[in-house]
N, C-alpha and C positions, 0 to 999 in steps of 0.2 A: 372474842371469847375463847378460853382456852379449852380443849377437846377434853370430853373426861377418859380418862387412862383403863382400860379396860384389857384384862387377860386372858386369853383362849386357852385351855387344855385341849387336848385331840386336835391340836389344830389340823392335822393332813388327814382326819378321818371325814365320814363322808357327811355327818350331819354338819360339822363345822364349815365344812367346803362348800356348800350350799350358800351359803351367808357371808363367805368373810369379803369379798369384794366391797357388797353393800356397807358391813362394820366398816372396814376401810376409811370409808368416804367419812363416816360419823362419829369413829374414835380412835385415838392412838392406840394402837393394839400393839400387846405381846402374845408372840407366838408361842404354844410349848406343845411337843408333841417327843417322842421317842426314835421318830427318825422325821426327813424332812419332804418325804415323799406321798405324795398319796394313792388310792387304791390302783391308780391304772399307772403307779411307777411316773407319773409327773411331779417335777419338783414343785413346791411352796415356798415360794421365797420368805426369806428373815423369820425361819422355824428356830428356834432356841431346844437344842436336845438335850431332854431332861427326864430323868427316872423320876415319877413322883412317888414311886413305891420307896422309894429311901428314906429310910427311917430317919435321915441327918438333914435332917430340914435346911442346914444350912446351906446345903449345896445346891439350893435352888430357892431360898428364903428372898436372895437379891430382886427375882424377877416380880416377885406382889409386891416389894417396897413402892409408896406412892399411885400404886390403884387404887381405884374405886371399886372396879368390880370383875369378879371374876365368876367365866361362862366355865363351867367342867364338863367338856364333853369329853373328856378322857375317857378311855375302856379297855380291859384286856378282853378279848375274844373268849368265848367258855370255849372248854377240852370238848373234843369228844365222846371220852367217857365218861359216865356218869361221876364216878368216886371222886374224879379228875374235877370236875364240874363246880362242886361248892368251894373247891382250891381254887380255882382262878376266880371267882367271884367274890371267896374272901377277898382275896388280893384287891380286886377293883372296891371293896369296902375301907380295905385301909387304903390305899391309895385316896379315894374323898374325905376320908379322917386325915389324912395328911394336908390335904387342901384346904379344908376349913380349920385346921390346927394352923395352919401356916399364916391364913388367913387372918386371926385372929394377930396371931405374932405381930403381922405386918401394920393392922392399921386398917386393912381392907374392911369397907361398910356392908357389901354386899355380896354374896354367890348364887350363881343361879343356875341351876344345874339339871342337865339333862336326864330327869329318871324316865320312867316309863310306862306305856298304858298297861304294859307286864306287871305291875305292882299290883292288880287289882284282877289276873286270869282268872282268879277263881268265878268271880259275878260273870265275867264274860260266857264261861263254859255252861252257865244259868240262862244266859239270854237265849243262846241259838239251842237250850233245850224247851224254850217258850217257859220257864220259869219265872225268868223279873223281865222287866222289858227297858233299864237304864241305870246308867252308874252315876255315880256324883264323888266329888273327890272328898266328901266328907265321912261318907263310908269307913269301916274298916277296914284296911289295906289287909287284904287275904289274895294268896295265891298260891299255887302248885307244884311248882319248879324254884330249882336255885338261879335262876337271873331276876324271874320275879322276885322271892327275896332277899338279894340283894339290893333289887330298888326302894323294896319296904324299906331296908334298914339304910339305906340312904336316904331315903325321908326321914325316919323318925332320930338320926344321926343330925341330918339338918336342925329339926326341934330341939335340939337342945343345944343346939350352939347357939340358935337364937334369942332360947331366954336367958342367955347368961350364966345360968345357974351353975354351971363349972370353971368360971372363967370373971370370979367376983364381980358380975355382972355385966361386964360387957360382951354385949349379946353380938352374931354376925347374921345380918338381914340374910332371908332364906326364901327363895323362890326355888319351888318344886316343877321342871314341866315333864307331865308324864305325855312323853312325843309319840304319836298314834302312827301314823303311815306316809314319811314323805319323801313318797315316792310315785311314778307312774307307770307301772306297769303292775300293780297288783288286781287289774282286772282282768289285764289277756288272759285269750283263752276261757274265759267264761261264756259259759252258753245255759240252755235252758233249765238244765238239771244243776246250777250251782248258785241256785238264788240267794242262799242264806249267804255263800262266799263272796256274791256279788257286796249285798249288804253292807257283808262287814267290809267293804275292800273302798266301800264309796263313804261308809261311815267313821271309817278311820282315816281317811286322805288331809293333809297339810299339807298343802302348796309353797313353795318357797318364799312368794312374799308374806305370805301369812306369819311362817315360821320366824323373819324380820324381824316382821312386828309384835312378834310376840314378845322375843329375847330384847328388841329395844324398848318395850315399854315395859318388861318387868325390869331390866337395867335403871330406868330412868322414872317409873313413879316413885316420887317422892315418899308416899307412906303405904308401906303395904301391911301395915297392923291385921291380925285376926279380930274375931270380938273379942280374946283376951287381954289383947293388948301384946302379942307376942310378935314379931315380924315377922309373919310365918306363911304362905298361900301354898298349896299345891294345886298347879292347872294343869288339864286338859290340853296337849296340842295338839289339834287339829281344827280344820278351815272352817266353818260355818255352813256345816255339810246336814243336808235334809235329811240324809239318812242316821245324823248320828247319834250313838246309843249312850256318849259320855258328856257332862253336863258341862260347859264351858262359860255357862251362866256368871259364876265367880269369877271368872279371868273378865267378861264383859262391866262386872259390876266393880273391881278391885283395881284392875288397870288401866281400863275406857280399850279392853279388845275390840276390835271392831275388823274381822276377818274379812277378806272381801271375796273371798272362793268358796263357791257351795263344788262340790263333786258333779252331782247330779247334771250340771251345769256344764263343767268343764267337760267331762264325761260322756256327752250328751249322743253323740253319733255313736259310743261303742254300745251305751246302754238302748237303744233306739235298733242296733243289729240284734241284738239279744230279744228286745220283744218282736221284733219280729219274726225270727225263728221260732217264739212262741207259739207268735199264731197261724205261722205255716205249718207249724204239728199238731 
């Protein structure tokens, strides 16, 4: 049986890097990133370098021909300055309107794309003040900053490629994952006095195989309809973590998630230092 044909954006950054060995093994992959290196200056082999900010779609139209599906973990870095800020974040807006424009062009059924639990900072900034005590992705995406929205409007950019409604109806299936923390080291250094940081640091953890099996089963269920009818999910990434504050529920019930990393768990010797300095003070 022949591989289904799958496209990476950001391939040399570091959420793609995570993952693509495993992809490797389970689909013909194209690479596309801006240069062919990644964070610590090692090469990635059979990187395709490609500006997706060009507005000439042609000059990179070839590489979605005959996909199935394409992962956008592309990103420009935000400025440091503020003013500088919503500039580079436009730019990473149009840049995924170029993607899904492209995608469209090409034939491509599905994108599934890397937003973020930043789409939703404002409910977060509620929680650690003990105001709500969980998110869910059906919420109104509200946030604070220009990367949060830029995420918002990467999702709600996704919604409409979906229902077709600009594009005499054919729609481009839209998987949303707002990716929470996958990483391990966002607890060192935590001690007694950074309980809420602990929290958030074990409630937003995604483990790499988790992160897998996210991207391959939103890749490969077959129907990810909303109740509308629209092909449309926004999930939650992260592991099946005890502590977490965001609702993954949908991703369990949409795509048969089934995470196999709690934090709390992996976590367990550092969190285990921490109460114990508890109750030595």
């Amino acid at each position: 049986m022949a591989k289904r044909k799958v496209l990476i954006t950001g391939a040399t950054g570091y959420v793609a890097g995570r993952m693509l060995s495993d992809l490797y093994q389970r689909y013909d992959l194209t690479l596309l990133d801006i240069k062919d290196t990644n964070r610590k200056g090692e090469k990635v082999e059979c990187v395709e370098i490609v500006d997706l900010l060009d507005r000439d779609r042609d000059n990179y139209r070839q590489y979605f021909q005959g996909v199935d599906a394409v992962v956008h973990c592309g990103f420009i870095g935000s400025a440091s300055q503020q003013h500088r800020q919503f500039w580079s974040e436009h730019d990473n807006l149009a840049m995924c309107y170029n993607v899904y424009q492209t995608c469209i062009e090409a034939g491509v059924k599905r994108a599934v794309v890397c937003s973020s639990n930043h789409a939703a900072d404002f409910y977060e900034r509620l929680i650690w003040q003990d105001k709500i005590e969980f998110v869910t992705p059906d919420m109104i995406p509200l946030s604070d900053n220009y990367y949060g929205w830029a995420k918002i409007s990467y999702e709600s950019l996704g919604f409409v490629f979906a229902t077709g409604a600009m594009h005499d109806g054919k729609r481009l299936e839209n998987i949303q994952l707002r990716i929470g923390a996958p990483r391990e080291e966002d607890i060192e250094g935590l001690g007694p006095s950074d309980l809420k940081q602990l929290h958030r640091g074990l409630g937003s953890y995604l483990s790499a195989r988790d992160q897998i099996q996210l991207v391959v089963k939103s890749i490969e269920t077959e129907d990810i309809s909303n109740q509308y009818g629209v092909p449309f999910q926004i999930f939650y990434g992260i592991s099946d973590n005890t502590h977490r504050f965001w609702s993954i529920q949908n991703a369990k019930d949409t795509i048969d998630y089934a995470p196999e990393d709690d934090s709390q768990v992996h976590f367990a010797s550092q969190i285990a230092g921490i109460l114990a300095s508890i109750k030595e003070g």
